[in-house]
Short mmCIF file of the C-alpha atoms (twelve columns), coordinates in Angstrom:
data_MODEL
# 
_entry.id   MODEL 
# 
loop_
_atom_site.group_PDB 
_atom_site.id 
_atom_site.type_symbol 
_atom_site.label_atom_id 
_atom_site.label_alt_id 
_atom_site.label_comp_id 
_atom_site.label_asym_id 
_atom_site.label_seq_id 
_atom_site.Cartn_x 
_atom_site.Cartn_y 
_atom_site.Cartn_z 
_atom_site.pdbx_PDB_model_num 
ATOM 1  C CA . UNK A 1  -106.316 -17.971 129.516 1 
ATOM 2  C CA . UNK A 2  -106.905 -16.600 126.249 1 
ATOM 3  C CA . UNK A 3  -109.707 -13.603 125.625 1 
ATOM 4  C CA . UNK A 4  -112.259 -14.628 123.406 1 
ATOM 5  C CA . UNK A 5  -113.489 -12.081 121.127 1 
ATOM 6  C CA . UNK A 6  -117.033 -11.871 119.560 1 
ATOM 7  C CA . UNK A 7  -117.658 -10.174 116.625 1 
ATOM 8  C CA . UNK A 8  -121.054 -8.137  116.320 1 
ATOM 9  C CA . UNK A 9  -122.662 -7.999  113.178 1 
ATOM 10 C CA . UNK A 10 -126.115 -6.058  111.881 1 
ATOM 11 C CA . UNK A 11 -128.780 -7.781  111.342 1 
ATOM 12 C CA . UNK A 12 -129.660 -8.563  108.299 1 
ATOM 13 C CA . UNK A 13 -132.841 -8.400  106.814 1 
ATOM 14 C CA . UNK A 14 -134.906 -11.367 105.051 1 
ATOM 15 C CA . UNK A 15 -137.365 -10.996 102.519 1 
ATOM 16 C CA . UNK A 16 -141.263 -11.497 103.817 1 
ATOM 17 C CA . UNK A 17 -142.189 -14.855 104.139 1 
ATOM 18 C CA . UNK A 18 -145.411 -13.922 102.319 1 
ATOM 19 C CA . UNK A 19 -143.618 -11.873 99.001  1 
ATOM 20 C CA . UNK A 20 -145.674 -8.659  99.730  1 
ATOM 21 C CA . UNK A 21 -143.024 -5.756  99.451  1 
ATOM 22 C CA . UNK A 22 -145.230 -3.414  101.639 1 
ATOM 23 C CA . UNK A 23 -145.009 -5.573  104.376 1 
ATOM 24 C CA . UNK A 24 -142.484 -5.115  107.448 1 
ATOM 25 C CA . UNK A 25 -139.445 -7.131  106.573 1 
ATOM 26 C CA . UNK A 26 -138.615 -9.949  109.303 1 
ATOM 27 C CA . UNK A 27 -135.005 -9.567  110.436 1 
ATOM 28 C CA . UNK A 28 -132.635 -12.203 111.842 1 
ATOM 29 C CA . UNK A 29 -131.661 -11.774 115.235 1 
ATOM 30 C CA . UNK A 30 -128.091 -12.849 116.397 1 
ATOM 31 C CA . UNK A 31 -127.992 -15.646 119.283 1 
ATOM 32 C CA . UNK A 32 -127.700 -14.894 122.816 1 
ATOM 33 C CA . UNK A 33 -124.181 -14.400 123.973 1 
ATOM 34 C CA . UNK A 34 -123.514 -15.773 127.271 1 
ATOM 35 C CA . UNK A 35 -122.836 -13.634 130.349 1 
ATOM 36 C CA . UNK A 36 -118.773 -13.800 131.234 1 
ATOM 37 C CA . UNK A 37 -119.870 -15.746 134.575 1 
ATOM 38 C CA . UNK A 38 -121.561 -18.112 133.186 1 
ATOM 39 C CA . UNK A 39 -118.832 -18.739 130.408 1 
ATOM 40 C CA . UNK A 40 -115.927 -19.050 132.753 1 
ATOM 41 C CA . UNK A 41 -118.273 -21.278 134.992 1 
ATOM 42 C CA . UNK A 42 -118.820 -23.735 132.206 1 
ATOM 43 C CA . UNK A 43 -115.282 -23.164 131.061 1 
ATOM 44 C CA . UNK A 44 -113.097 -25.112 133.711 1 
ATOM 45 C CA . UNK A 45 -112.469 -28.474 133.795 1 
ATOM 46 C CA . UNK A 46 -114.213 -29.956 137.209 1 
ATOM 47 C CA . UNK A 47 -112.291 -30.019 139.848 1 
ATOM 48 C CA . UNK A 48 -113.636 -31.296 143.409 1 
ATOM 49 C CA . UNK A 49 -113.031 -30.273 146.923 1 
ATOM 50 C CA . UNK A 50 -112.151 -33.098 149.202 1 
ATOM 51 C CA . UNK A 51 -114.269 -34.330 152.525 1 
ATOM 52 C CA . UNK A 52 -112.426 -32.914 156.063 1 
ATOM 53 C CA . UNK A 53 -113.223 -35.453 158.480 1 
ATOM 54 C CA . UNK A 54 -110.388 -33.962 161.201 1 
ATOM 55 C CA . UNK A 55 -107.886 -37.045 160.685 1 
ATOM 56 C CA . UNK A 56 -105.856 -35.390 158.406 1 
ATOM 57 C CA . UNK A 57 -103.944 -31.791 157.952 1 
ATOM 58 C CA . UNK A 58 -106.110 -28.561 158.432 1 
ATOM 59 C CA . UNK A 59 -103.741 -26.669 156.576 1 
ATOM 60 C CA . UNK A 60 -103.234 -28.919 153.712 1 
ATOM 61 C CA . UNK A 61 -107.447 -28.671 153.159 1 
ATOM 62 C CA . UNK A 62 -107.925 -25.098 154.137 1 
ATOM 63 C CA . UNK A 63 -105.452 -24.948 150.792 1 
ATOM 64 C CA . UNK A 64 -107.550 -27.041 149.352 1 
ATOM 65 C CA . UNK A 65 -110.505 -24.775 149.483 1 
ATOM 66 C CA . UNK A 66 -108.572 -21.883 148.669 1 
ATOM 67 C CA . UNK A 67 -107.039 -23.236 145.935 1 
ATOM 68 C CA . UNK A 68 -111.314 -24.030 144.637 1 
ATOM 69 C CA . UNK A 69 -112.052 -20.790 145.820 1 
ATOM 70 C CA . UNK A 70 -109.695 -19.116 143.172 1 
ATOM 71 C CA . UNK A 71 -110.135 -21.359 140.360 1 
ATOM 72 C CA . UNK A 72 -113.813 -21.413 140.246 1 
ATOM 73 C CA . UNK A 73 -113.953 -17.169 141.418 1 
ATOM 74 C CA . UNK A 74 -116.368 -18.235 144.608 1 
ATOM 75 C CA . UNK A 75 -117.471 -15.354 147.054 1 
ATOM 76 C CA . UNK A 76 -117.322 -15.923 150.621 1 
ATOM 77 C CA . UNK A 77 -120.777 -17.149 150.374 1 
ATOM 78 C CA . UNK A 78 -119.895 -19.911 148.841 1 
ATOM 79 C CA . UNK A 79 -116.775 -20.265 150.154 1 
ATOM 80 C CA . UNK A 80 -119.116 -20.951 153.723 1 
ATOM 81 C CA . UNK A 81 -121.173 -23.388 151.718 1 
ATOM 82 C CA . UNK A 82 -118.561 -25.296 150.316 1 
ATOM 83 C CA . UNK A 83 -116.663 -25.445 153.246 1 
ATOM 84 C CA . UNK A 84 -119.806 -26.713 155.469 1 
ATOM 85 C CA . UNK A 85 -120.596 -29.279 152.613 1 
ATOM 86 C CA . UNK A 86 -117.153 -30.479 153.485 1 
ATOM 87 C CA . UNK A 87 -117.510 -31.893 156.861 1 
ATOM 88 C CA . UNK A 88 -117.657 -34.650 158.344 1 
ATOM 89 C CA . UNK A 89 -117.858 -36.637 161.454 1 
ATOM 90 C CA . UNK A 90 -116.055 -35.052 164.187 1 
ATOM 91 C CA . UNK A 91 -115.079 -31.891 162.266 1 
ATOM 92 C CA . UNK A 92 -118.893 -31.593 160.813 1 
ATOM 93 C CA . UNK A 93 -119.656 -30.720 165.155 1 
ATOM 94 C CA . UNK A 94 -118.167 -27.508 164.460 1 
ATOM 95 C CA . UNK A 95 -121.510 -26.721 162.882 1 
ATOM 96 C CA . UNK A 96 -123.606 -27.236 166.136 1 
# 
């Protein structure tokens, strides 16, 4: 993935609205930047994490999640939620 770079520049200052040169001078403020989270949230392409229902491979979902799990940078917190949004039917007992 490649780094994007931002480049900070001073403010710069606009005349007063009203003309008087005593006044204070209003100064442009540059837009909020993002926080890096957020960015690399919004920056993947969706990808979803399929329903266990028990019928099929453990493993082959358990890489499944992993496989989330890296791509979208969860902690185990989510990780748990993810995973217990996953079940269903028999495997969804587990939860009781």
């Amino acid at each position: 993935m490649a780094a994007e770079f931002v480049t900070l520049r001073r403010p710069r200052q606009l005349e007063h609205p009203v003309g008087d040169p005593e006044a204070a001078p209003v100064v442009a403020t540059p837009p909020a930047v993002p926080s890096t989270s957020e960015e690399n949230r919004k920056a993947h392409p969706t990808i979803k994490l399929p329903t266990f229902d028990g019928k099929l491979s453990l493993e082959s979902f358990l890489a499944k999640l992993q496989n989330c799990s890296e791509y979208y940078n969860w902690t185990d917190r989510e990780k748990i939620c993810h995973l217990q949004a996953a079940l269903e039917e028999p495997a969804a007992q587990l939860l009781w």
